[in-house]
LUMFINU-800823 format. One record per residue: residue number from 1; residue in one letter; chain; x, y, z of N, C-alpha, C in turn. Coordinates in nm, 2 decimals, padded with zeros to 4 digits, always signed. Layout:
# LUMFINU-800823
@num: NUM; residuo: a; cadena: A; n.u: X; n.v: Y; n.w: Z; ca.u: X; ca.v: Y; ca.w: Z; c.u: X; c.v: Y; c.w: Z
...
# end
This chain:
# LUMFINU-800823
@num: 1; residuo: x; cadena: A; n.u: +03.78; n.v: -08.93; n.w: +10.27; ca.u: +03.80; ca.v: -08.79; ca.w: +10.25; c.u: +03.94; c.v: -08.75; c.w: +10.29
@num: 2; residuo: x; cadena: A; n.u: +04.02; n.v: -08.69; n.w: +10.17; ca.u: +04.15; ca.v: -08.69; ca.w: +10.21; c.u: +04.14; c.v: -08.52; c.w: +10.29
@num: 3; residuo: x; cadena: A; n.u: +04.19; n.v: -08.49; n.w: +10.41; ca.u: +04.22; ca.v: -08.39; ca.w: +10.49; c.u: +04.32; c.v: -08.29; c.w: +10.49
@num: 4; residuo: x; cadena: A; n.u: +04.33; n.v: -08.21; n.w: +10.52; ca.u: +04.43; ca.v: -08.06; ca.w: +10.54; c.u: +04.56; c.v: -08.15; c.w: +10.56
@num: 5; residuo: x; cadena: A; n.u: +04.58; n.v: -08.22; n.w: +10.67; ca.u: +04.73; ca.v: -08.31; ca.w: +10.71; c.u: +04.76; c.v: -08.38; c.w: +10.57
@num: 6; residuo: x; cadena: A; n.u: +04.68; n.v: -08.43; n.w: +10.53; ca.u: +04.68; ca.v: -08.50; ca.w: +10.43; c.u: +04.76; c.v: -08.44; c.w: +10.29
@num: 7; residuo: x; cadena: A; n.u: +04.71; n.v: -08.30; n.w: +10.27; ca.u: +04.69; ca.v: -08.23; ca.w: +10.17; c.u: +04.88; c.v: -08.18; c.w: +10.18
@num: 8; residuo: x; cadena: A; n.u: +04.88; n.v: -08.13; n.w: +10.34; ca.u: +05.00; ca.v: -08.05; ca.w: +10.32; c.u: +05.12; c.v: -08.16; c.w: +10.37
@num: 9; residuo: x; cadena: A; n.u: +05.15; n.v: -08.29; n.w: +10.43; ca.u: +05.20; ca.v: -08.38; ca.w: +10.36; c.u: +05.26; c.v: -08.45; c.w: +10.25
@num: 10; residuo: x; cadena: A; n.u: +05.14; n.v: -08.43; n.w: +10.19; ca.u: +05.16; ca.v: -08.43; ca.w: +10.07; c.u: +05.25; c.v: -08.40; c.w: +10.00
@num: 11; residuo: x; cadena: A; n.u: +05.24; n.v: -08.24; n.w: +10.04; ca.u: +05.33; ca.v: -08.12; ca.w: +09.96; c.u: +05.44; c.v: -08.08; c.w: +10.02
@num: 12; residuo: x; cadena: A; n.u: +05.48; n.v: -08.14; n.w: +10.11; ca.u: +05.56; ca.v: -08.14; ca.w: +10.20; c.u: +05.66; c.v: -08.29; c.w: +10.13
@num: 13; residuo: x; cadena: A; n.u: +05.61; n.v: -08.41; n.w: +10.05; ca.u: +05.66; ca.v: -08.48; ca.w: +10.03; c.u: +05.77; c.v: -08.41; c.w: +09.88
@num: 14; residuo: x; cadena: A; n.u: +05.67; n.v: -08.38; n.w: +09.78; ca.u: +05.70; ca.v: -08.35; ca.w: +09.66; c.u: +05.78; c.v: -08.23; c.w: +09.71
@num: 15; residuo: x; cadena: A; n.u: +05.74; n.v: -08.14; n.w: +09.79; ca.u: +05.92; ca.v: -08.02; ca.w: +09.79; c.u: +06.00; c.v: -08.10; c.w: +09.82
@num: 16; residuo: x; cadena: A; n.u: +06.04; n.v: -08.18; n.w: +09.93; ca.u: +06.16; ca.v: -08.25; ca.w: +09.96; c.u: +06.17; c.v: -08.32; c.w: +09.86
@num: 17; residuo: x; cadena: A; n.u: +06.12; n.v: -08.40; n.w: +09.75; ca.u: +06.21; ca.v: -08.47; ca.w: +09.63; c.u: +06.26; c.v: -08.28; c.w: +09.53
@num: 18; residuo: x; cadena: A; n.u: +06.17; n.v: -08.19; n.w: +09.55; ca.u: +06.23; ca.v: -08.09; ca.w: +09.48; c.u: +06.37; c.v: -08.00; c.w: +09.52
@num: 19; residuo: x; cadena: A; n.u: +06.33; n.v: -08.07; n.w: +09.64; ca.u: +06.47; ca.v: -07.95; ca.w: +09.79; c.u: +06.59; c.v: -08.07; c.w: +09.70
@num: 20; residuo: x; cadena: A; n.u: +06.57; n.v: -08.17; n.w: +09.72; ca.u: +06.70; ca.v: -08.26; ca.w: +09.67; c.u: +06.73; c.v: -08.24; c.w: +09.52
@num: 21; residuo: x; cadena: A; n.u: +06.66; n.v: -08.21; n.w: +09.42; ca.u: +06.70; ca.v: -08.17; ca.w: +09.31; c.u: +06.75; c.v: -07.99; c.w: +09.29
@num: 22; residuo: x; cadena: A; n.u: +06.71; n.v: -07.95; n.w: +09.40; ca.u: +06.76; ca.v: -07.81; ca.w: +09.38; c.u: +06.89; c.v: -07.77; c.w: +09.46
@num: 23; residuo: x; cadena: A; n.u: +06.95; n.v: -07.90; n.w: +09.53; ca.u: +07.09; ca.v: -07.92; ca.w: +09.60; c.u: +07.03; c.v: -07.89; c.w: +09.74
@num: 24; residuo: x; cadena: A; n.u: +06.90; n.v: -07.86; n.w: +09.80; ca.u: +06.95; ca.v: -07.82; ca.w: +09.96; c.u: +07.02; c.v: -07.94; c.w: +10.04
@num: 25; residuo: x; cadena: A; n.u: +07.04; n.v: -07.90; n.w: +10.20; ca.u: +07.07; ca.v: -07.96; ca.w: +10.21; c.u: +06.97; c.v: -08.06; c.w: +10.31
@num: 26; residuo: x; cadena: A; n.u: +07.00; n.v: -08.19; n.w: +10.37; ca.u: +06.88; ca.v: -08.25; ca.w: +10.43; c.u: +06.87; c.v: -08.18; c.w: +10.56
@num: 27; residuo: x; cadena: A; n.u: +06.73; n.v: -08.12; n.w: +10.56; ca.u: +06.67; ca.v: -08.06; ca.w: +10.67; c.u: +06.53; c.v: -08.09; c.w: +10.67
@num: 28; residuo: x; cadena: A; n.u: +06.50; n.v: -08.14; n.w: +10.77; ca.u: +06.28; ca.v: -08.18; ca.w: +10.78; c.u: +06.26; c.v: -08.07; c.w: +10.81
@num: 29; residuo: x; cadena: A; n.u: +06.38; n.v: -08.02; n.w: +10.89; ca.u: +06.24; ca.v: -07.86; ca.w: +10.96; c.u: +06.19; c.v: -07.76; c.w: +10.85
@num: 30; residuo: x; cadena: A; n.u: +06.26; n.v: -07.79; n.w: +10.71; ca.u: +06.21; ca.v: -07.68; ca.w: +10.61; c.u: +06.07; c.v: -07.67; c.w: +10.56
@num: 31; residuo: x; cadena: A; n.u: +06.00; n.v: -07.73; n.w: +10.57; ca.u: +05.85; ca.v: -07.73; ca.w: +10.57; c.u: +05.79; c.v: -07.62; c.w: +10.67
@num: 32; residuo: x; cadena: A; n.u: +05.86; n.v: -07.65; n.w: +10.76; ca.u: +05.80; ca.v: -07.57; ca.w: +10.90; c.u: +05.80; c.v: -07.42; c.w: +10.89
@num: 33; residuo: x; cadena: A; n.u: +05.86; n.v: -07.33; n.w: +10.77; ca.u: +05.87; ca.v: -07.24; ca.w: +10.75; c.u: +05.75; c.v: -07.19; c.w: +10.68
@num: 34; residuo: x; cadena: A; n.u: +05.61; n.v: -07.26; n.w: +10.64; ca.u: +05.53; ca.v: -07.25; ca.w: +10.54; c.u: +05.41; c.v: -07.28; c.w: +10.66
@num: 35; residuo: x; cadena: A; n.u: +05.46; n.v: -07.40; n.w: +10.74; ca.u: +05.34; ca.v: -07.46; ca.w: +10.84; c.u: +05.40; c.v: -07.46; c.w: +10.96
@num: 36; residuo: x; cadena: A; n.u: +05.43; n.v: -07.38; n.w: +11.01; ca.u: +05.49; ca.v: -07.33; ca.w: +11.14; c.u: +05.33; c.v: -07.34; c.w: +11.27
@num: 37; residuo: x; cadena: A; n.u: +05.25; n.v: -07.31; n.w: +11.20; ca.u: +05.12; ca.v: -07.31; ca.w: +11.27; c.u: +05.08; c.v: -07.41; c.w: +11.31
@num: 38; residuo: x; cadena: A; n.u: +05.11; n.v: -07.58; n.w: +11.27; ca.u: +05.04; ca.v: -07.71; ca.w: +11.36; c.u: +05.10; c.v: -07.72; c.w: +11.46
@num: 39; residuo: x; cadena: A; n.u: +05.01; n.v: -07.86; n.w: +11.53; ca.u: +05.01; ca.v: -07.89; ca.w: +11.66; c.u: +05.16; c.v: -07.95; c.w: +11.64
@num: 40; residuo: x; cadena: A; n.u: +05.19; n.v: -08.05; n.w: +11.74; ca.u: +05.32; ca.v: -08.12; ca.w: +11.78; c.u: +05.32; c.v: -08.23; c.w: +11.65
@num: 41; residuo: x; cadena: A; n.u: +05.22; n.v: -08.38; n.w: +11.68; ca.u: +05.22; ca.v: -08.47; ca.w: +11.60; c.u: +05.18; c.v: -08.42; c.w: +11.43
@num: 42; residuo: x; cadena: A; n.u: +05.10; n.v: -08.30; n.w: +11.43; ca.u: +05.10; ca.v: -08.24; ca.w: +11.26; c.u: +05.22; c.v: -08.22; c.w: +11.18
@num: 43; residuo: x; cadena: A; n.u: +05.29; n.v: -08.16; n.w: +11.30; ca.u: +05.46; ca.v: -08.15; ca.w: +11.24; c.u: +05.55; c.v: -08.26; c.w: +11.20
@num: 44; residuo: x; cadena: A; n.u: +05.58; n.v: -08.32; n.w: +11.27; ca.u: +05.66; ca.v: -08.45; ca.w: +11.29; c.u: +05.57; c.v: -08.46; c.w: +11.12
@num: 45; residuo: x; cadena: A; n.u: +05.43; n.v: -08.53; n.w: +11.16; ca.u: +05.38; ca.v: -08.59; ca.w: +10.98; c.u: +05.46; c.v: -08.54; c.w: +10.90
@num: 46; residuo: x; cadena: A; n.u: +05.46; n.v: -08.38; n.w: +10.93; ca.u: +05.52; ca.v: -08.30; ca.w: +10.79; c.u: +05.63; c.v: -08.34; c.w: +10.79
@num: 47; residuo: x; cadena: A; n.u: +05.71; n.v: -08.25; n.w: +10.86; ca.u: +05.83; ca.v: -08.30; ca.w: +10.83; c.u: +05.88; c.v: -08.45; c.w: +10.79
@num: 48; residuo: x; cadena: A; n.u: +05.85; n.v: -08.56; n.w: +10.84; ca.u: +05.85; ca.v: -08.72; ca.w: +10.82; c.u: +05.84; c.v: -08.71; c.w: +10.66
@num: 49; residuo: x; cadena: A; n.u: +05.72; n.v: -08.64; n.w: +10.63; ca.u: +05.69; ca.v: -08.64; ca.w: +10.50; c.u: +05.79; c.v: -08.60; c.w: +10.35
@num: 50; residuo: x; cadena: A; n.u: +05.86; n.v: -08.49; n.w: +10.46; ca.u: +05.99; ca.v: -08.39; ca.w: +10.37; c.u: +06.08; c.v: -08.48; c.w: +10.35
@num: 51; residuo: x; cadena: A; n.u: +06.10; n.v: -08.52; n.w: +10.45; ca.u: +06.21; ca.v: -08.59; ca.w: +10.49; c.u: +06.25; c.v: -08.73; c.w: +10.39
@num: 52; residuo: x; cadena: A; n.u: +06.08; n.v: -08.79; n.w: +10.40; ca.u: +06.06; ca.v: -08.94; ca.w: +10.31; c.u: +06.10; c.v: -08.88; c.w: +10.14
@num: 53; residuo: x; cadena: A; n.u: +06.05; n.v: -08.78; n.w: +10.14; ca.u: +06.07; ca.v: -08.73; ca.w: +09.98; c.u: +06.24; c.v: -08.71; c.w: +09.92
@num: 54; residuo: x; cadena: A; n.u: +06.28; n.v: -08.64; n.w: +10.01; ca.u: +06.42; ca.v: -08.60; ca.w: +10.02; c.u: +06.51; c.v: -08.71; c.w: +09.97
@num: 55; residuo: x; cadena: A; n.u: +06.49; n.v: -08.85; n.w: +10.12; ca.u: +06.57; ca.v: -08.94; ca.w: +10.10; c.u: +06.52; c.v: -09.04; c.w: +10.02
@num: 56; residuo: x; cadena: A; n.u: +06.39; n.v: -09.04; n.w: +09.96; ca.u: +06.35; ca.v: -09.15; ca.w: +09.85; c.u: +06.42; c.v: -09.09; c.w: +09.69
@num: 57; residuo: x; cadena: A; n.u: +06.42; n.v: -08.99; n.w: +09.67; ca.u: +06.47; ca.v: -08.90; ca.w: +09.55; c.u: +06.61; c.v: -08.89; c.w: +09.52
@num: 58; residuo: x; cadena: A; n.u: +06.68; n.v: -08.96; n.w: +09.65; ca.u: +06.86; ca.v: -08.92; ca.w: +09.68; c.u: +06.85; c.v: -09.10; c.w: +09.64
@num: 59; residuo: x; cadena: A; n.u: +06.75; n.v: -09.16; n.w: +09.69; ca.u: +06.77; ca.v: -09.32; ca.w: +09.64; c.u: +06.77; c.v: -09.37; c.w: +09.46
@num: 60; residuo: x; cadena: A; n.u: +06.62; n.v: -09.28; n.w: +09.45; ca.u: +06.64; ca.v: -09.29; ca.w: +09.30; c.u: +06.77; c.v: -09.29; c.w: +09.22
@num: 61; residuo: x; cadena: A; n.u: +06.77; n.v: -09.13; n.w: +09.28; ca.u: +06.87; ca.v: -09.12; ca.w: +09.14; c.u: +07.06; c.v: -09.15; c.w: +09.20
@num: 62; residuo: x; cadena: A; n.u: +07.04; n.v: -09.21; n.w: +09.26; ca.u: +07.19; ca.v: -09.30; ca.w: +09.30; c.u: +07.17; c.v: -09.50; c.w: +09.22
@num: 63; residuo: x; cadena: A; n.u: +07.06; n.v: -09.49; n.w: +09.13; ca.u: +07.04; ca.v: -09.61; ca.w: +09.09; c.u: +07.11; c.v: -09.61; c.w: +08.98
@num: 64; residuo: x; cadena: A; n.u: +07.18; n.v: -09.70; n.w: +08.92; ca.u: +07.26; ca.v: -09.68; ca.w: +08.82; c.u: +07.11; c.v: -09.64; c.w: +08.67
@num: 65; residuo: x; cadena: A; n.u: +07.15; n.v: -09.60; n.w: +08.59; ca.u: +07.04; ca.v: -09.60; ca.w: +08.45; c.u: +07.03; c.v: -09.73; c.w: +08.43
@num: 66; residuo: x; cadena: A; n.u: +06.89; n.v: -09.73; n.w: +08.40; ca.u: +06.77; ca.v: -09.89; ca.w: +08.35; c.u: +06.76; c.v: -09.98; c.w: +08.51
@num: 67; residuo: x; cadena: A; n.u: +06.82; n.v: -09.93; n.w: +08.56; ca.u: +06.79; ca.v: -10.00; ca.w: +08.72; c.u: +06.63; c.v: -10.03; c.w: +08.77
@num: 68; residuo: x; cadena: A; n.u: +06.54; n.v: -10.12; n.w: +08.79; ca.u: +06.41; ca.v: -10.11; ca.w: +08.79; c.u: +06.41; c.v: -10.03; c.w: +08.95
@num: 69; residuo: x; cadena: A; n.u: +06.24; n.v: -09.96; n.w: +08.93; ca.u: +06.28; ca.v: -09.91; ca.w: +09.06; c.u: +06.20; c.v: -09.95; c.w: +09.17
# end
């Protein structure tokens, strides 16, 4: 049963590949503006999560074109 952490995570992953396509700059705490309400370790998830998205999306597209990924 996937959970609330789980859910906003999640969404916390796919903004940060969209925060890097929209130029921000890298910040994890930008999530925390939407989920400012979790405990300590909820956060950290999130943000981790932003963060993973961010710099996996800055990996992608630094691959040259036809590069497998």
């Amino acid at each position: 049963m996937r959970t609330s952490l789980w859910s906003k995570a999640k969404a916390a992953y796919e903004h940060g590949k969209m925060d890097f396509h929209a130029g921000y700059p890298f910040d994890p705490n930008t999530p925390l503006v939407v989920y400012g309400d979790l405990a300590g370790s909820e956060k950290e998830a999130v943000m981790r999560s932003w963060a993973d998205g961010w710099m996996n999306e800055c990996v992608m597209q630094s691959l040259p074109d036809g590069s497998p990924a």
